[in-house]
C-alpha positions in Angstrom: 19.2 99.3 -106.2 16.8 99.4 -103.3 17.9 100.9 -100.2 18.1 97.4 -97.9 20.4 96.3 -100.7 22.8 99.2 -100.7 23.0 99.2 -97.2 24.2 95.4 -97.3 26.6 96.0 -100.1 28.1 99.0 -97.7 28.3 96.8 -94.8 29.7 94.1 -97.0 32.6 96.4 -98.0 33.2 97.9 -94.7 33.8 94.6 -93.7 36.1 93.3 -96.3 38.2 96.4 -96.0 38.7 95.6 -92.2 39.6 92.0 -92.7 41.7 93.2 -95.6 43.5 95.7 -93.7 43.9 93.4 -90.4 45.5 90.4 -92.4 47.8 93.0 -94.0 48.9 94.9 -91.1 49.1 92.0 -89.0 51.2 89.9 -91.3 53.4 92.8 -92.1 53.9 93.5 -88.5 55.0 90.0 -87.8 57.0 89.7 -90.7 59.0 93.4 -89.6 59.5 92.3 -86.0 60.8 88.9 -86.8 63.6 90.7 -88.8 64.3 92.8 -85.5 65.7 90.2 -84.0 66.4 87.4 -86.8 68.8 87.4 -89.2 70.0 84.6 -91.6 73.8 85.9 -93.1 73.9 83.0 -95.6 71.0 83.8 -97.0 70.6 87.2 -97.1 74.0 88.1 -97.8 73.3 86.1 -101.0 70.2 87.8 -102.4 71.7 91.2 -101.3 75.7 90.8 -102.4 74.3 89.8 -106.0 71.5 92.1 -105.9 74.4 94.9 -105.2 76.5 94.1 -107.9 73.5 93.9 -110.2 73.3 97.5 -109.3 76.4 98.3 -110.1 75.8 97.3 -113.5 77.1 93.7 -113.4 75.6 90.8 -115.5 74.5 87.7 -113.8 75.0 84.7 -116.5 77.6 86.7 -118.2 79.6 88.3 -116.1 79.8 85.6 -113.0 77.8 82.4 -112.8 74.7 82.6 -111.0 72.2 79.6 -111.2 68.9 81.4 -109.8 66.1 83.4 -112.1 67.4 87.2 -112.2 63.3 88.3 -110.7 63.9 88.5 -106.9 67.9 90.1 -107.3 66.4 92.6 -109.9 63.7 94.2 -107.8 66.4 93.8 -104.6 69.2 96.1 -106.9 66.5 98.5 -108.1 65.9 99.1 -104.5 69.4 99.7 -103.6 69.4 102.1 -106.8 65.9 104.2 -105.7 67.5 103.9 -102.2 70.5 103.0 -101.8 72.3 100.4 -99.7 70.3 100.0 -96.0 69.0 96.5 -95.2 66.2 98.2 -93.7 64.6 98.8 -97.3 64.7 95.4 -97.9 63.2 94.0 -94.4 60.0 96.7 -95.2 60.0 94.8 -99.0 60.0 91.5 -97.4 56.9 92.6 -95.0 54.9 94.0 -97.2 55.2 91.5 -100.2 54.3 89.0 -97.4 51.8 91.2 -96.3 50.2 91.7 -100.0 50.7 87.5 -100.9 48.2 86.7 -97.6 45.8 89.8 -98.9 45.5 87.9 -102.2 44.6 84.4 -100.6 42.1 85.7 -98.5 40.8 87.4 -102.2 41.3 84.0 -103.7 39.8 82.3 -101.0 36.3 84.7 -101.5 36.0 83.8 -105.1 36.4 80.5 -105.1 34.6 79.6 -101.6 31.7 81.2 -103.6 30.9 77.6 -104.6 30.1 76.3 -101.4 27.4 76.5 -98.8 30.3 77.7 -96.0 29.6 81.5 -94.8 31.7 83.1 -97.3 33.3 85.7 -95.3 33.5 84.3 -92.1 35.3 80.9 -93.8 38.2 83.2 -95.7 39.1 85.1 -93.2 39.4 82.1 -90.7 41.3 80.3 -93.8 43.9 83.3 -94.1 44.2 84.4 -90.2 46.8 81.3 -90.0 49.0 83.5 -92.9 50.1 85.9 -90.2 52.4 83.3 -89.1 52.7 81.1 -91.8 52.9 84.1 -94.5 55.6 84.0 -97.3 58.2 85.8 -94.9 57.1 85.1 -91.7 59.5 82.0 -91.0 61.9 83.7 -93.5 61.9 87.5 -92.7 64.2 88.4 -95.9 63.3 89.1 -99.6 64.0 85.5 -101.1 63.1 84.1 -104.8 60.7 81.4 -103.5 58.5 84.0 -101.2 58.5 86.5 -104.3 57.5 83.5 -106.6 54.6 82.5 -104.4 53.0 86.0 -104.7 53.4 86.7 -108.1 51.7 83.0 -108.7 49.0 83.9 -106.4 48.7 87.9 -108.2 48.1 85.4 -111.8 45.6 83.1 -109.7 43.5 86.2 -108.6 43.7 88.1 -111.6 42.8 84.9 -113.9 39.8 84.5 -111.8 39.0 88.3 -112.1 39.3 88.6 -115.4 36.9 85.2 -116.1 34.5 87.0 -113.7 34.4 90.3 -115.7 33.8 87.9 -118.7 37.6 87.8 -120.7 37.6 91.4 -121.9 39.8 91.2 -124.6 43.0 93.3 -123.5 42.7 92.3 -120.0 42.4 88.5 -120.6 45.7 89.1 -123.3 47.7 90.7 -120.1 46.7 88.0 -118.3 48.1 85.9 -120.1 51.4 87.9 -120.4 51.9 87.7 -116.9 51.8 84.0 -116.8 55.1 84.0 -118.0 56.8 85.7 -115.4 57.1 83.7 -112.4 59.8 80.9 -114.0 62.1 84.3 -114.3 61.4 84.8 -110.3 62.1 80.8 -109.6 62.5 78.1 -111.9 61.1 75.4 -110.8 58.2 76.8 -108.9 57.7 79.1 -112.4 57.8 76.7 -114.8 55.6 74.5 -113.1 52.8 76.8 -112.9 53.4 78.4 -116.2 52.8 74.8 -117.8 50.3 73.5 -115.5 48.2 76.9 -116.2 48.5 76.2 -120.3 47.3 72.6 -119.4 44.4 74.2 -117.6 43.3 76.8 -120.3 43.6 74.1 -122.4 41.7 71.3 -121.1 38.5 74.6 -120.4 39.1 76.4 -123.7 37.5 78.8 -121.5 34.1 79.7 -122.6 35.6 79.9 -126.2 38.4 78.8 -128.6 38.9 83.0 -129.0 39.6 83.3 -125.4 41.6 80.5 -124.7 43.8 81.8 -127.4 44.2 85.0 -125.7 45.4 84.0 -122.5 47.6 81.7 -124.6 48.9 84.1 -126.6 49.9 86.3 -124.3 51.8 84.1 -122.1 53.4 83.1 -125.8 54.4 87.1 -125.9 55.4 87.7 -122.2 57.6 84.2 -122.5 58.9 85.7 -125.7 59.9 88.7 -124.6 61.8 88.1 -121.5 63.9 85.7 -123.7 64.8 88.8 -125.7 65.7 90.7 -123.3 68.0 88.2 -121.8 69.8 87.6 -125.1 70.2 91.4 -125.4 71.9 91.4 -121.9 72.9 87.9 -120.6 73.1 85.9 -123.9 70.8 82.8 -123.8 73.5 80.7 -124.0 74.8 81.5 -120.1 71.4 81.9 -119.1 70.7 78.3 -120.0 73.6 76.7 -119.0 73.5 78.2 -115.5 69.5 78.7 -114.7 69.1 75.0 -115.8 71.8 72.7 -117.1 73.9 73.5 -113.4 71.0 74.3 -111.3 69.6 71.0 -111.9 73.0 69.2 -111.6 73.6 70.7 -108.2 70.0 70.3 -106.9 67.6 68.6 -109.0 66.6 65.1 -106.9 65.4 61.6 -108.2 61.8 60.5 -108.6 62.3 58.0 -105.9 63.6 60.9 -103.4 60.3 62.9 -104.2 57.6 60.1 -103.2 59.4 59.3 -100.2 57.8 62.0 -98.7 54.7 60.4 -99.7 55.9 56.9 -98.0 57.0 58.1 -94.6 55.7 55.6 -92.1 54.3 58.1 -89.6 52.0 59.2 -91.8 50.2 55.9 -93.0 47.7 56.8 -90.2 46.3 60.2 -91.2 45.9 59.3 -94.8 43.5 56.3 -92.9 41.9 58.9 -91.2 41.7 61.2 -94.0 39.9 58.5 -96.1 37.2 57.5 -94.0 36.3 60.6 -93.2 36.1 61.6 -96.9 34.1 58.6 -97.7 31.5 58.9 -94.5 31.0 62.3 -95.6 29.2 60.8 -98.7 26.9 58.4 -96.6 23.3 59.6 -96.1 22.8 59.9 -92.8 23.2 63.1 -91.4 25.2 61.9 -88.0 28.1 60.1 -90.4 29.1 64.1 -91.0 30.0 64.5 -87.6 32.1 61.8 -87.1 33.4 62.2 -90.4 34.1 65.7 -89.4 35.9 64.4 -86.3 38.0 62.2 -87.8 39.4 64.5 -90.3 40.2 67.1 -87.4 41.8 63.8 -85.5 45.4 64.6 -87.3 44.9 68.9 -86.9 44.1 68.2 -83.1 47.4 65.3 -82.9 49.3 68.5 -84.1 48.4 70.6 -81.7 48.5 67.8 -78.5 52.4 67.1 -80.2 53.0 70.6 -78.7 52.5 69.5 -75.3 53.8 65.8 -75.8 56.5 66.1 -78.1 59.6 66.6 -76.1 62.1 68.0 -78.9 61.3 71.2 -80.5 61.6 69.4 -84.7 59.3 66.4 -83.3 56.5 69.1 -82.1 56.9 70.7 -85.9 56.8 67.4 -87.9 53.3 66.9 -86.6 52.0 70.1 -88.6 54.3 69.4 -91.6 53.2 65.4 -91.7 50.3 67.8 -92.9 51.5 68.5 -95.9 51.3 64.8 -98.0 47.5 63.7 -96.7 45.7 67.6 -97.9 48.0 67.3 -101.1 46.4 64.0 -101.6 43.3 64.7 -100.5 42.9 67.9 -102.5 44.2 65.8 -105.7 41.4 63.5 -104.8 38.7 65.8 -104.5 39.7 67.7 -107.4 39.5 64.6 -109.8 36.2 63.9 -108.9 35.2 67.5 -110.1 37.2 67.4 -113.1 34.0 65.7 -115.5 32.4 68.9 -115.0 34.8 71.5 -114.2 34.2 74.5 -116.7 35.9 77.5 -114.4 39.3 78.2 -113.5 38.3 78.2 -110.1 37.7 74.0 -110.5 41.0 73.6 -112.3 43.1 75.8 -109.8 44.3 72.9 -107.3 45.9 71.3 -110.1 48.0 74.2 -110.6 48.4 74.7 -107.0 49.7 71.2 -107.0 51.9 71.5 -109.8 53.5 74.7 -108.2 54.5 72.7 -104.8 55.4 69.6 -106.3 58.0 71.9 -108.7 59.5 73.3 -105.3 60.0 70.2 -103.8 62.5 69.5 -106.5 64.9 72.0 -105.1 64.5 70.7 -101.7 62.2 67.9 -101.3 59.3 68.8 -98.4 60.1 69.9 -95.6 62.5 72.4 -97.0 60.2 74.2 -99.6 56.8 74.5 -97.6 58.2 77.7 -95.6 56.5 80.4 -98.8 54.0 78.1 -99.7 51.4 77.7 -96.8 49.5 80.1 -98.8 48.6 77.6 -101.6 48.3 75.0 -98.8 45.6 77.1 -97.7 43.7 77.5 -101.0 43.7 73.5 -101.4 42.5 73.1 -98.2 39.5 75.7 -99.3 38.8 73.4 -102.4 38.9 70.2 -100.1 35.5 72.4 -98.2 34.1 73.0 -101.5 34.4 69.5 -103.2 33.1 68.4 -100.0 30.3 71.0 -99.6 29.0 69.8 -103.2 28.4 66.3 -102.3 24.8 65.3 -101.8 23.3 62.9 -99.2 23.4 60.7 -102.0 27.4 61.2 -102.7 26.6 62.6 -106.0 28.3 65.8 -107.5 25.6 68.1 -109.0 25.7 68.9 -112.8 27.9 71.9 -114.0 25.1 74.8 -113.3 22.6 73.2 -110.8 22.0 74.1 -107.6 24.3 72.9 -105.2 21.5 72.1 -102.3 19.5 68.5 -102.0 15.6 69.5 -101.7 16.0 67.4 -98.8 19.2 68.7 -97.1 18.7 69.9 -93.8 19.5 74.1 -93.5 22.0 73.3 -90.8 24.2 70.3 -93.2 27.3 72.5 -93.7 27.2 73.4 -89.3 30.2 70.2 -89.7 32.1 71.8 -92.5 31.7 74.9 -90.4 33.2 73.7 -87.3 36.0 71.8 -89.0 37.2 75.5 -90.8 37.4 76.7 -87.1 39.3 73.6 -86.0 41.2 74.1 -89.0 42.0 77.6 -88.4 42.9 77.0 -84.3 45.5 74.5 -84.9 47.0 76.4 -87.5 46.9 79.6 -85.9 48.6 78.0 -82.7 51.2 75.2 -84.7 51.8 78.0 -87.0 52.5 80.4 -84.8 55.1 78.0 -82.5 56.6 76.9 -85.9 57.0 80.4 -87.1 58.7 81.9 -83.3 60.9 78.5 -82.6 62.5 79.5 -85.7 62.7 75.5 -86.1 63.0 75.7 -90.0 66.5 77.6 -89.4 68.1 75.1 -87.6 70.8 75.4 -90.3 72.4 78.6 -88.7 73.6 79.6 -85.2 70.7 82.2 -83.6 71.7 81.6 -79.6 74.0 84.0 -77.9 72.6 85.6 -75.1 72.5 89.5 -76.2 70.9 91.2 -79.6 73.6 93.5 -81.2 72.7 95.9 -83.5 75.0 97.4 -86.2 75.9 100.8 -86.4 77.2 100.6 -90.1 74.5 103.3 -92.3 74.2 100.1 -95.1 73.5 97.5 -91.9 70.5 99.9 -90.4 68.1 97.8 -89.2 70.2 94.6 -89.4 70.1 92.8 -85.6 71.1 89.3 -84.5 72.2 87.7 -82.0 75.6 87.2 -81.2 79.1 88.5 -82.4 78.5 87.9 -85.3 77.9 92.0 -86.4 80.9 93.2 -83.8 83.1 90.8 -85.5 81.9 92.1 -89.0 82.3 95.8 -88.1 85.9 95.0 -87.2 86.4 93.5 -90.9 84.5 96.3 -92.3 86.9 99.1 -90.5 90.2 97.0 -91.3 89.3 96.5 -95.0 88.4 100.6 -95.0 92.0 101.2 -93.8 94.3 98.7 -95.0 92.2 97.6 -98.2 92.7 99.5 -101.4 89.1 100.1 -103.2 90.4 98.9 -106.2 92.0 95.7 -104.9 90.6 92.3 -105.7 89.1 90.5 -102.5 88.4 86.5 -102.4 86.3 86.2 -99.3 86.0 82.6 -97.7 83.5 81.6 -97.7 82.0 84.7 -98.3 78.5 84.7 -95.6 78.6 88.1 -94.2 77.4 91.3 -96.5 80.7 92.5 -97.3 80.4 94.1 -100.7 76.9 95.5 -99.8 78.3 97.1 -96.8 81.2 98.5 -97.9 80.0 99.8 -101.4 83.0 97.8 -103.1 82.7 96.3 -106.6 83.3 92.5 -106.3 86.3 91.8 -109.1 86.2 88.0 -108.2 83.3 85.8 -109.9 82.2 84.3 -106.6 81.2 85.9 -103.5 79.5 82.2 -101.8 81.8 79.4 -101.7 78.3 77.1 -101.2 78.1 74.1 -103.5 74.6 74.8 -105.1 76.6 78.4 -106.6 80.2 77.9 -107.0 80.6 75.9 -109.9 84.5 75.7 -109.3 86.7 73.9 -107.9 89.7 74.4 -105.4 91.9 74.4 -108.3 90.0 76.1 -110.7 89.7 79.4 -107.6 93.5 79.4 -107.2 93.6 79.3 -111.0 91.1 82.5 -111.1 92.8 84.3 -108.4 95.5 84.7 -110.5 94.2 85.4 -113.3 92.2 88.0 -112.0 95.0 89.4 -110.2 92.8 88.9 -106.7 95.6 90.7 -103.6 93.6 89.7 -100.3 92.1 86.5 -98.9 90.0 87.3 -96.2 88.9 83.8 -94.1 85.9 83.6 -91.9 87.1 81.3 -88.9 83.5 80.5 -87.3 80.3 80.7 -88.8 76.5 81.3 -88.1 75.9 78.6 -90.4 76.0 75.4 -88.6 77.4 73.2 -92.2 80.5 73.9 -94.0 79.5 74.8 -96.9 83.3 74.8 -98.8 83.7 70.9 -99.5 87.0 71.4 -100.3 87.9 74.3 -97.9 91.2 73.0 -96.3 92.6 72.3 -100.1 91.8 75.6 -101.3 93.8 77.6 -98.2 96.8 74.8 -98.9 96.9 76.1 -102.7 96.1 79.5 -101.2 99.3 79.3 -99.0 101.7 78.8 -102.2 100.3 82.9 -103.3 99.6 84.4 -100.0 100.7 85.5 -96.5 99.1 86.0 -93.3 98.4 90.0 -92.9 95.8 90.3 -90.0 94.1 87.8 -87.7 91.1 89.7 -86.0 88.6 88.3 -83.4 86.7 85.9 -86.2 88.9 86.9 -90.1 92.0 85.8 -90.9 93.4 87.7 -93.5 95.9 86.9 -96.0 97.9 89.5 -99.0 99.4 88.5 -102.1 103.1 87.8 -101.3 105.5 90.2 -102.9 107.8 89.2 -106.0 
């Protein structure tokens, strides 16, 4: 290697570990401070109350029902075990697996940007800068299944594209293809979608050769295999089934029709317009039509931005960057088909993945509710959308698999559009991101106002702060329970948001902690019936709650039934608290 040459490659990697080390200090940093100040009870206490009685040796499946993938509750209760119960552990997880999941974009986004005439660099970077605020946790500071499901997904992307770039050694390409099978144990919808969508992929490539194909096939085959022995070892596949999918999908699987009518909102009619003239004059010969076509596919990225300033309610100002979301999926589904003829790399085939992957998690909660841990992806189709677009000659012809990607008589400066659009792109998301992210917008489900920030002083709450009384209230539950409470005694909380069993170090003796429809598969009946049986003593009550819906359907039934067993014990300043009546 000559010395000119070494002397790039050093710069070259002095560079990428600064970019590297910005977009993961930056995004963790965001991520942490978000979590001093916002908490979400309902679902944090969910991930950590399960993950804490997974650590005490409980079963999910088996021993109470529990319709989620065990991945995200598993790592949370090996935490607790390594480290024991403090809420501050799992805040630093949640940054740093956010922080790791906008690393491996920006490495995504170098390998497969590759392919076009963009600056390479410069275009990923600008790409992932956006990920600080629109990272996996950063709207979300907690550990949750869909954030951790998103970077696992994207840790398979990279490594797939790795290991076709080192040419499929053997053993690497074969653990590959083991890890494929993982993320429907982390989320099953988002999981399963990618796991099949990646078969479909190798499949339709054969990747180079029948041999390696087989490989990355196999191994998914093995690593499927394997974690369906382990669950019948511990959870029995029988319980696994009928709660991870059989009442998962009965409690939040939607119709077809509620799925594409996020693809038939009105107010979006006029951006796919927009979107499809500017993707057709970007195939017209003459050099000028790339500016305007340029310009009219920044028109909706700019509208989001101006709805900042226009927009008068803070949900309206949002929509404009989500009514994103259908026109680049469509777009990149577009873009991608036109490839498809001659795609013979992973890297041509990824949006269809990607696409599969969202798609699955809008069938937990349609659109708007699943795009929080996916902007990632959103990102990486947007890339393709540059490099489908980069590859079209004057003419509006692709170039064959293996030639050149440059017209002998494209001008040097043809990609200076392309170029400004990525910093358009980049602007408006760093500044729509970045208000969607500190309105806190997506979490208009729970109560954040109150005017000061308390802090708990519990050792298993360190690091815990919201706004509120919500913790002073809790801390006055926590030191009744400690005196009054037996250990041993059977609690039923109602509806069980705060992190009670986390907190306190109890074990829970009653199969549900979360009253919420999409867990508790019983009815008020059926919990009087199990209170009994289980010989539950207290009924603790939670009068007001930081989550603005009631999430007990059948709440006032179940204290009535409640009433026949117990009597009032203790009101404090938000728990009512009931004991078993004595014979």
């Amino acid at each position: 290697m000559s010395d000119s040459n070494q002397e790039t490659s050093q710069h070259v990697a002095v560079v990428d570990v600064l970019a590297g080390a910005f977009l993961f200090l930056a995004t963790a940093g965001f991520v942490f401070w978000q979590s001093t100040h916002l908490t979400v009870l309902w679902d944090l206490s969910y991930i950590l109350e399960n993950a804490a009685r997974i650590a005490l040796g409980q079963i999910p499946y088996r021993d109470f029902p529990f319709p989620y993938a065990p991945g995200t509750f598993l790592v949370q209760a090996a935490i607790i075990r390594l480290f024991g119960r403090v809420v501050l552990h799992h805040y630093l997880y949640a940054a740093f697996s956010a922080a790791f999941a906008t690393v491996l974009t920006w490495r995504i986004l170098l390998r497969l940007l590759a392919a076009s005439r963009l600056p390479l660099r410069l275009t990923a970077f600008l790409l992932s800068v956006p990920l600080v605020f629109l990272g996996t946790s950063s709207i979300l500071p907690i550990p949750f299944y869909d954030s951790d499901c998103t970077l696992f997904i994207l840790f398979c992307i990279w490594l797939m594209l790795r290991v076709e770039s080192a040419g499929y050694p053997p053993v690497a390409t074969l653990g590959c293809g083991f890890l494929l099978a993982i993320p429907p144990f982390i989320k099953q919808n988002t999981g399963l979608a990618f796991l099949f969508s990646a078969i479909t992929c190798i499949a339709y490539l054969r990747v180079r050769e029948r041999r390696t194909s087989a490989l990355l096939l196999a191994g998914a085959a093995i690593g499927f295999s394997a974690a369906l022995i382990i669950i019948r070892c511990t959870a029995g596949l029988g319980d696994y089934y009928r709660w991870t999918i059989q009442f998962a999908a009965s409690r939040r699987l939607p119709g077809l029709s509620t799925m594409l009518d996020t693809y038939r909102n009105g107010a979006l009619i006029w951006i796919f317009v927009v979107f499809a003239i500017g993707l057709a004059l970007v195939r017209l010969r003459p050099f000028a039509y790339r500016w305007l076509a340029i310009a009219l596919l920044s028109l909706p990225f700019l509208w989001a931005v101006a709805a900042l300033y226009l927009q008068q309610d803070a949900s309206d100002r949002v929509e404009a960057l989500l009514h994103l979301w259908p026109p680049l999926l469509v777009a990149s589904l577009i873009v991608s088909l036109l490839q498809l003829p001659r795609a013979d790399s992973l890297g041509q085939v990824c949006p269809f993945i990607l696409l599969a992957v969202i798609h699955g998690a809008f069938l937990s909660q349609q659109l708007w509710g699943s795009t929080y841990a996916l902007w990632p992806m959103l990102i990486i189709l947007i890339a393709t959308i540059l490099i489908g677009v980069s590859r079209i000659r004057r003419t509006g012809e692709l170039p064959e698999a293996g030639e050149g990607i440059v017209a002998k008589d494209e001008a040097p400066d043809s990609t200076l559009p392309l170029a400004v659009f990525v910093g358009v792109v980049s602007a408006v998301l760093l500044i729509t991101g970045g208000y969607y992210a500190l309105s806190h917008e997506r979490l208009d489900y729970v109560d954040l106002s109150g005017e000061t920030l308390s802090r708990s002083t519990l050792p298993a709450l360190r690091g815990l702060a919201m706004r509120g009384n919500w913790l002073p209230d809790f801390e006055e539950l926590v030191a009744y329970s400690e005196r009054e409470i037996p250990r041993g005694d059977a609690i039923l909380m109602v509806p069980g948001e705060d992190l009670f069993y986390f907190t306190t170090g109890r074990t829970p003796r009653f199969p549900v902690i979360m009253m919420d429809n999409t867990v508790n598969p019983y009815s008020a009946a059926q919990l009087i019936q199990l209170v009994r049986q289980r010989n539950v003593r207290w009924l603790v009550v939670k009068r007001s709650l930081q989550l603005q819906e009631e999430p007990v359907p059948f709440g006032s039934q179940l204290l009535e039934l409640a009433a026949q067993d117990f009597e009032p014990a203790e009101s404090l300043d938000n728990y009512d608290i009931y004991r078993l009546k004595a014979e």
